[in-house]
N, C-alpha and C positions, 0 to 999 in steps of 0.2 A: 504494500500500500504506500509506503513511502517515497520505494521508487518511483511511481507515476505520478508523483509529485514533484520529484527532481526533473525526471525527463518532462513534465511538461513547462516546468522553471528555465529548462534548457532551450526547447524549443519557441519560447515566447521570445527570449532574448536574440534565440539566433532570426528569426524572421526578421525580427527588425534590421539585423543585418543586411541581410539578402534585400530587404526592402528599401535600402538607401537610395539609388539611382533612380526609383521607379519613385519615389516620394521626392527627389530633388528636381526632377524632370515636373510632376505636379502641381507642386506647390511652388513651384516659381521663385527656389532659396537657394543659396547657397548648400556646400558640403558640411561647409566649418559650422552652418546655424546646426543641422540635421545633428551635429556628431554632439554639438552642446546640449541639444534636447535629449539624447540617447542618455548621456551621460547623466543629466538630472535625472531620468526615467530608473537608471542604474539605481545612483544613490536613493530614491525613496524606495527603491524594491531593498536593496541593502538594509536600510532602515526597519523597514517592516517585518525583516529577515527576524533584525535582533530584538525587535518586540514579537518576535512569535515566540522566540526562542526562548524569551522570557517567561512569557506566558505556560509554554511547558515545562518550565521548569516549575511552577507554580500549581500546574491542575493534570500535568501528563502529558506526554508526549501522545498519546492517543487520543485525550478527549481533544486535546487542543487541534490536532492537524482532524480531527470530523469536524469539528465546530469551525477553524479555517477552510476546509472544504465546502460546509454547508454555506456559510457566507458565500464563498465564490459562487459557488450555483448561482445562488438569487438572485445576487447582486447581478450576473447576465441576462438571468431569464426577467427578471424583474421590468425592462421596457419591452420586452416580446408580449407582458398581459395585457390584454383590451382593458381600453380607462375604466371601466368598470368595476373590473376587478382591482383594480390600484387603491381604488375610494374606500 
C-alpha cells in the first residue's frame, strides 16, 4: 500500500517534467518562469511530506497514509459532483 503511494508521488513529479515544452509552448513563458513554478510546487509537496510525517508519527503510519488517501480522493472527485450534491 505504500508503494502506490510512492510511485504515484513519482509519477506526478515526473509528468511535470515531460510536460515543460508543451506548457512553455502554451502559456506563452519563458523556461526559467516554468522551472520556478516547478520548484515552489517541489517545496510545498516537501512541506506536506514532513507534516505527514508528523502526523504518523502521532496517530500511525497506517491510519495517517488512509486518512491522507481519503483526502486525496475527494479532494479530486469533489468538482466532478453536480452543484447539488456540493450544497
Amino acid at each position: 500500500m505504500y508503494s502506490l503511494g510512492m510511485l504515484l508521488a513519482t509519477i506526478n513529479s515526473g509528468t511535470l517534467i515531460i510536460a515543460l515544452p508543451d506548457l512553455e509552448r502554451s502559456l506563452n513563458t519563458s523556461l526559467l518562469e516554468l522551472v520556478w513554478v516547478i520548484l515552489v510546487y517541489m517545496i510545498a509537496s516537501t512541506v506536506l511530506v514532513l507534516s505527514a510525517g508528523r502526523l504518523s508519527d502521532q496517530f500511525g503510519r497506517k491510519k495517517a497514509y488512509v486518512m491522507a488517501s481519503s483526502c486525496s480522493r475527494w479532494r479530486r472527485w469533489g468538482p466532478d459532483l453536480p452543484p447539488t450534491a456540493r450544497s
